[in-house]
C-alpha positions as CSV (number, residue, x, y, z in Angstrom):
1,X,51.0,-48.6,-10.3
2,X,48.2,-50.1,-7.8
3,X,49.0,-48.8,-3.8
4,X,48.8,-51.8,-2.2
5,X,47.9,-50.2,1.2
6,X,45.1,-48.4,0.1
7,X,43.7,-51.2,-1.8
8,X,44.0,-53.1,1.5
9,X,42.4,-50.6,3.2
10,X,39.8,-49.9,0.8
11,X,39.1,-53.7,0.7
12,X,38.7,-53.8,4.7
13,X,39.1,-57.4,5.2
14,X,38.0,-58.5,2.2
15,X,40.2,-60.5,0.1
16,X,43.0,-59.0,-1.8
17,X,45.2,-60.6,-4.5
18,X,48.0,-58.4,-6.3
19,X,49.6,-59.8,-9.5
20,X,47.4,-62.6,-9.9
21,X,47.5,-64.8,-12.9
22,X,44.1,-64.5,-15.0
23,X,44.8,-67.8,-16.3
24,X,43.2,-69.4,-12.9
25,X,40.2,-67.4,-12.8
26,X,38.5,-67.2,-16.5
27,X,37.4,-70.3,-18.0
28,X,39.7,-70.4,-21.2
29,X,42.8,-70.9,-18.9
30,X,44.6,-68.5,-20.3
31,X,45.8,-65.1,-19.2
32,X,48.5,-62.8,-17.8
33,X,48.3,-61.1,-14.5
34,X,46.0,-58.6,-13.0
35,X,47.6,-55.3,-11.0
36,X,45.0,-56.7,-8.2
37,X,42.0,-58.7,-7.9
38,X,39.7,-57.7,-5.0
39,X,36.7,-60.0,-4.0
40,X,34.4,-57.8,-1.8
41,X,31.8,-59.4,0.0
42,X,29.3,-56.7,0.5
43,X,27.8,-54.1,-1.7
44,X,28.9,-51.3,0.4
45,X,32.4,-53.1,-0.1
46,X,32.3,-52.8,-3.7
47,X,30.9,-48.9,-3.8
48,X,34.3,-48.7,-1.6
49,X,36.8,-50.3,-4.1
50,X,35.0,-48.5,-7.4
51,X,35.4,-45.4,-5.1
52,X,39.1,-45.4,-4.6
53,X,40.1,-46.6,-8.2
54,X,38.0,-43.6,-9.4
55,X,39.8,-40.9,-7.3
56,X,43.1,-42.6,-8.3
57,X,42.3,-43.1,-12.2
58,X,43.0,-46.8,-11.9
59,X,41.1,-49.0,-14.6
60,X,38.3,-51.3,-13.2
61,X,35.6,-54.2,-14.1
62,X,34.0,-56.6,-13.1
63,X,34.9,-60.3,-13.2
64,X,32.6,-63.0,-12.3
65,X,33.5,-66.7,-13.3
66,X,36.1,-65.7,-16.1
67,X,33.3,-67.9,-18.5
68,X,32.7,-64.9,-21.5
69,X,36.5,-63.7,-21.2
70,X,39.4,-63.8,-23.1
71,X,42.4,-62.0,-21.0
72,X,45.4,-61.1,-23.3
73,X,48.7,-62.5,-22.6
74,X,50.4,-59.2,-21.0
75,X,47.7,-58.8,-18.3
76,X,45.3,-56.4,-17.0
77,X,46.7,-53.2,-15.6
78,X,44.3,-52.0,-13.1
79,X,42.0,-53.6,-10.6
80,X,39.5,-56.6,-11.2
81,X,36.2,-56.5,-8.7
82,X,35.0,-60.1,-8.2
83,X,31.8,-60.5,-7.8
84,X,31.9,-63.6,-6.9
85,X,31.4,-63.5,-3.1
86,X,27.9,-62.0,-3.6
87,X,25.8,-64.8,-3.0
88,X,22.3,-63.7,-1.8
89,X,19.7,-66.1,-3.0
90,X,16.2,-66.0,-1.4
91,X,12.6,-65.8,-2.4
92,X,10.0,-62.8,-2.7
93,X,6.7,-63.6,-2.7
94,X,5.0,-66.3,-4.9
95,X,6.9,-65.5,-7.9
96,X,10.1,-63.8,-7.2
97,X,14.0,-64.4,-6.3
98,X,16.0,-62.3,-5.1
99,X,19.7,-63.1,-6.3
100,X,23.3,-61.9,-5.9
101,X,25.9,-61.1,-8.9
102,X,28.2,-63.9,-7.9
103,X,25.4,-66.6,-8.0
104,X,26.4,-69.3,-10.3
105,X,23.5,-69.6,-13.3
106,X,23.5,-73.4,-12.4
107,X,22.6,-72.8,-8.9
108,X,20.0,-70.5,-9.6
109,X,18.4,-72.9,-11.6
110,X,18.7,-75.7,-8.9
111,X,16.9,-73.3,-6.4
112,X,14.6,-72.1,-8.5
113,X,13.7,-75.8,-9.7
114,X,13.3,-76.7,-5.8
115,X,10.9,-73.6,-5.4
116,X,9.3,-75.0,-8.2
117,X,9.6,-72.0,-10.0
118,X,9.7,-72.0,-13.7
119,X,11.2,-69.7,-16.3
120,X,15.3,-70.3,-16.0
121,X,15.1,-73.5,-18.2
122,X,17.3,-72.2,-20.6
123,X,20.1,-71.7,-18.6
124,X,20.7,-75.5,-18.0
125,X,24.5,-76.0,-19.4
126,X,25.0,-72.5,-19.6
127,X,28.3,-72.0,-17.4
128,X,28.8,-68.3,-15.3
129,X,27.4,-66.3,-12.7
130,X,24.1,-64.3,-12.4
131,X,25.7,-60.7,-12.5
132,X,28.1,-61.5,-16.4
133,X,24.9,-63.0,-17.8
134,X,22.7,-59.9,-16.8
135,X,25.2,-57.8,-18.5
136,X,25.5,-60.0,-21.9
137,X,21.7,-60.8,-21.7
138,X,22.5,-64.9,-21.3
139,X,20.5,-67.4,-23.5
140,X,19.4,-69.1,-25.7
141,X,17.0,-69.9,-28.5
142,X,14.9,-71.0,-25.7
143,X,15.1,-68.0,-23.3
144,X,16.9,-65.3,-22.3
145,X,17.5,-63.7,-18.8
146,X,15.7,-60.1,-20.3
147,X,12.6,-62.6,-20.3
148,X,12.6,-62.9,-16.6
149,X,14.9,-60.0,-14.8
150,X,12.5,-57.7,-13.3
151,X,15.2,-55.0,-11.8
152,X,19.0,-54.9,-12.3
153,X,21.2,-52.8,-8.9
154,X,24.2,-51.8,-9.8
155,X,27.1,-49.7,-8.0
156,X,28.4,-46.6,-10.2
157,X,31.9,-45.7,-9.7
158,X,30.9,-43.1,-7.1
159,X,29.9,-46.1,-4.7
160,X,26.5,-44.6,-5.4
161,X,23.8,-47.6,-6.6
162,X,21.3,-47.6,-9.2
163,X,18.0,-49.7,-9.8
164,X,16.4,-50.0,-12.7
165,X,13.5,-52.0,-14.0
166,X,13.9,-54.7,-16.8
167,X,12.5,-52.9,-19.5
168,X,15.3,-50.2,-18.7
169,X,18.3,-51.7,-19.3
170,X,18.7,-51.9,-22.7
171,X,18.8,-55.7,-23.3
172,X,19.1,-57.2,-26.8
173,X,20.7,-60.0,-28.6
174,X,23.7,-60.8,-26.0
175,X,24.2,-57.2,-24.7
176,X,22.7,-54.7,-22.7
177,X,23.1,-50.7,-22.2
178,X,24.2,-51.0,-18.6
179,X,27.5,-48.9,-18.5
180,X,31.0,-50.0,-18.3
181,X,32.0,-48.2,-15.4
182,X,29.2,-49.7,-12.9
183,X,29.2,-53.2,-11.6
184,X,25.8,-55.6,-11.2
185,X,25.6,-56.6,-7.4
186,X,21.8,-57.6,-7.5
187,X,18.7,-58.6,-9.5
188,X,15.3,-59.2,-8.9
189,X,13.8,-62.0,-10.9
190,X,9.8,-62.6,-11.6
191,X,9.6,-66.5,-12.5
192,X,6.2,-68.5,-13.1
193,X,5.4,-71.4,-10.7
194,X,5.9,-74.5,-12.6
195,X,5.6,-78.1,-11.2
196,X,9.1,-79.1,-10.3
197,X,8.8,-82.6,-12.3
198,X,8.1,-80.2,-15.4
199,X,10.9,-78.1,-14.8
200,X,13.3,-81.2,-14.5
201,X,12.0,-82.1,-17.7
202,X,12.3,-79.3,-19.9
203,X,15.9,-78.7,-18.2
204,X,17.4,-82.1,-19.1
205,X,15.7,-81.7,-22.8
206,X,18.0,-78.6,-23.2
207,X,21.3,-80.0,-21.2
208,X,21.0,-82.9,-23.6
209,X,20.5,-81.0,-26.5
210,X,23.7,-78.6,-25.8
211,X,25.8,-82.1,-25.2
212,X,25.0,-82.8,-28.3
213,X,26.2,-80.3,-30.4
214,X,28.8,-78.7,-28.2
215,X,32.5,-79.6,-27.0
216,X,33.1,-80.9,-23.1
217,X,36.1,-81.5,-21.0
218,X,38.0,-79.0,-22.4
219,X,38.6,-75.0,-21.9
220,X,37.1,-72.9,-23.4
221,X,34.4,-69.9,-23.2
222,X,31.6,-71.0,-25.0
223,X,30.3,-69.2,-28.2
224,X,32.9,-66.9,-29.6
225,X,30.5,-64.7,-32.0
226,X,27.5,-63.4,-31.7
227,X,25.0,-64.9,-34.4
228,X,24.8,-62.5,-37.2
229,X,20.8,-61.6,-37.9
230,X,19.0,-64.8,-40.1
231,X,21.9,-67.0,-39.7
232,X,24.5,-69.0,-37.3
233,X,28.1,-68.2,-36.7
234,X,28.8,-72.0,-36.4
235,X,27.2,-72.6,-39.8
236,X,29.4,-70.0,-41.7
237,X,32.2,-71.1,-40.0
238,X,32.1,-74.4,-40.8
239,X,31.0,-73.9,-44.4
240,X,34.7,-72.2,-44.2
241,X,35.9,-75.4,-43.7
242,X,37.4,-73.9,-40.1
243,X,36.7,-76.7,-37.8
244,X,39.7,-77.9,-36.5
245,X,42.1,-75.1,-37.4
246,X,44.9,-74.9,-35.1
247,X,47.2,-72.3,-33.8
248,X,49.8,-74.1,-31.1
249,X,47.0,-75.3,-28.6
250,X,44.4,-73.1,-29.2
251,X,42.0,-75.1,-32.0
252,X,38.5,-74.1,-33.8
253,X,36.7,-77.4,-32.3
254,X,35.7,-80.0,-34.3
255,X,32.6,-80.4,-32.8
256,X,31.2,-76.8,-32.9
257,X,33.0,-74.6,-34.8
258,X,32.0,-71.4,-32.9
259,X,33.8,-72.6,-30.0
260,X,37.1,-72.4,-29.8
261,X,39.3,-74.4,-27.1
262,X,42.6,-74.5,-25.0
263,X,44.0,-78.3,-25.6
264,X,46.6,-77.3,-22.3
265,X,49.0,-74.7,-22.9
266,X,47.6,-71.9,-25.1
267,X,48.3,-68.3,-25.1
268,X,45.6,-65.6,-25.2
269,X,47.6,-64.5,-28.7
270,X,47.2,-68.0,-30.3
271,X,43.2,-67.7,-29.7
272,X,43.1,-63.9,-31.1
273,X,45.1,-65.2,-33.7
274,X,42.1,-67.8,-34.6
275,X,39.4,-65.3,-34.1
276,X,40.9,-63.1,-36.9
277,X,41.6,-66.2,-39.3
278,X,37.9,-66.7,-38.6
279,X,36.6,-63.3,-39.3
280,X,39.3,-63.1,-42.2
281,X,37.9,-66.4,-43.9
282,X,33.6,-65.8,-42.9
283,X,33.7,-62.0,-44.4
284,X,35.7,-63.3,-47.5
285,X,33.4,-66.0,-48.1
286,X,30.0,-64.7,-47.1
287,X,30.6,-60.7,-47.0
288,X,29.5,-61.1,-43.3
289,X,31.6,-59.6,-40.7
290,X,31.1,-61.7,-37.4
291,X,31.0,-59.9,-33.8
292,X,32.6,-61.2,-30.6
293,X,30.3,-62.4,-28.2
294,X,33.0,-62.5,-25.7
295,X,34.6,-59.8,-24.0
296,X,38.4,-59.2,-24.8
297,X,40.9,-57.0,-22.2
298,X,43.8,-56.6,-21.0
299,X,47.7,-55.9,-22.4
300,X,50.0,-57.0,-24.8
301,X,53.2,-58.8,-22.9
């Protein structure tokens, strides 16, 4: 059981929510409760929160924009640190940024674009904030953000921080070695000036290529599994014949069947429920046995 008071007073001003649905903060919609939600809005504020929840054993992570997250339908018992509020942005030198966890990737790439610097072209389409897609290595075929981060600051559960370089984080294919228990609050970026026309360019080449092949106006969180080595998730799961398997409103889309959506009113089990009928009918098939690329937490109901 979270003590409200000393979540409040850990917070110290900063905005506090206690049984908060997660259903209005990740982007499938769906979602029990959290114990408490806590959006800090400096970095000492969040070495303050991870502090308290360390010295009284309650669970905490991260949350950013709820876009790689799949809460379970009973909740998450502890406390979630949004990052959300961290919004430094601001350049360093001819070829650096500067750039706060909470920044959404969209925005970076805006600024960037109007610095005219180059390098974040990939992430046009690609929904989230700056601190989530350092963690998961965000990207795509066309770039990934291990190609540009030069140092990562995080806040360890002891309020202490750590910096690290790029090269020191661990970052492969959608994942990186930073640890579960500390929480990114910062990067440093090095990007390559690039004429802002050019930039433009290459950016509405990849936003039209992902409208193309991927579903919009309805929730979801983008892939669900990683791409096993030599060949596509999609691609086996379609061969499957999957696309436009259904379980109440939760539905393999039609359009790429690596995404799976929330037509309104589905529950987090409905969309585990798919994921297992797709791992069930890909490692039957093929022999392959597909990884999540998003993060799963939280109870039962």
């Amino acid at each position: 059981m979270i003590d409200r008071a000393a979540m409040l007073a850990a917070a110290d001003g900063a905005e506090v929510r206690f049984d908060e649905p997660l259903s209005r903060h990740t982007t499938f919609r769906v979602g029990g409760p959290a114990d408490a939600i806590v959006w800090p809005t400096t970095v000492a504020g969040v070495g303050a929160v991870l502090r308290l929840c360390a010295a009284r054993g309650w669970p905490c992570r991260a949350l950013g924009e709820g876009s790689n997250l799949l809460v379970r339908d009973g909740g998450f018992r502890g406390v979630l640190l949004a990052t959300t509020h961290l919004r430094t942005l601001e350049r360093e030198g001819p070829h650096g940024v500067r750039v706060g966890a909470g920044v959404p990737t969209g925005h970076l790439l805006l600024t960037a674009t109007t610095w005219e610097l180059g390098g974040l072209e990939f992430l046009a389409g690609i929904p989230g904030s700056v601190g989530g897609g350092i963690v998961m290595n965000a990207g795509t075929p066309e770039g990934e953000l291990k190609d540009v981060v030069a140092e990562v600051v995080t806040v360890l559960s002891d309020g202490g921080r750590r910096v690290r370089d790029g090269a020191a984080c661990g970052f492969g294919y959608r994942r990186s070695a930073l640890l579960a228990g500390e929480i990114v609050v910062e990067a440093r970026l090095a990007l390559t000036p690039r004429p802002r026309a050019a930039i433009e360019a290459a950016t509405q080449a990849v936003r039209e290529q992902r409208r193309a092949k991927e579903p919009h106006g309805v929730a979801s969180a983008g892939s669900v599994f990683r791409n096993p080595t030599g060949d596509y998730a999609g691609r086996l799961l379609e061969q499957c014949g999957l696309k436009g398997r259904r379980v109440g409103e939760a539905e393999v889309s039609p359009v790429h069947a690596n995404w799976i959506v929330n037509h309104g009113h589905a529950r987090a089990a409905d969309i585990l429920q798919l994921i297992e009928a797709c791992r069930e009918a890909v490692a039957v098939r093929f022999g392959v046995t597909l990884e999540l690329e998003i993060k799963v937490v939280g109870e039962e109901p």
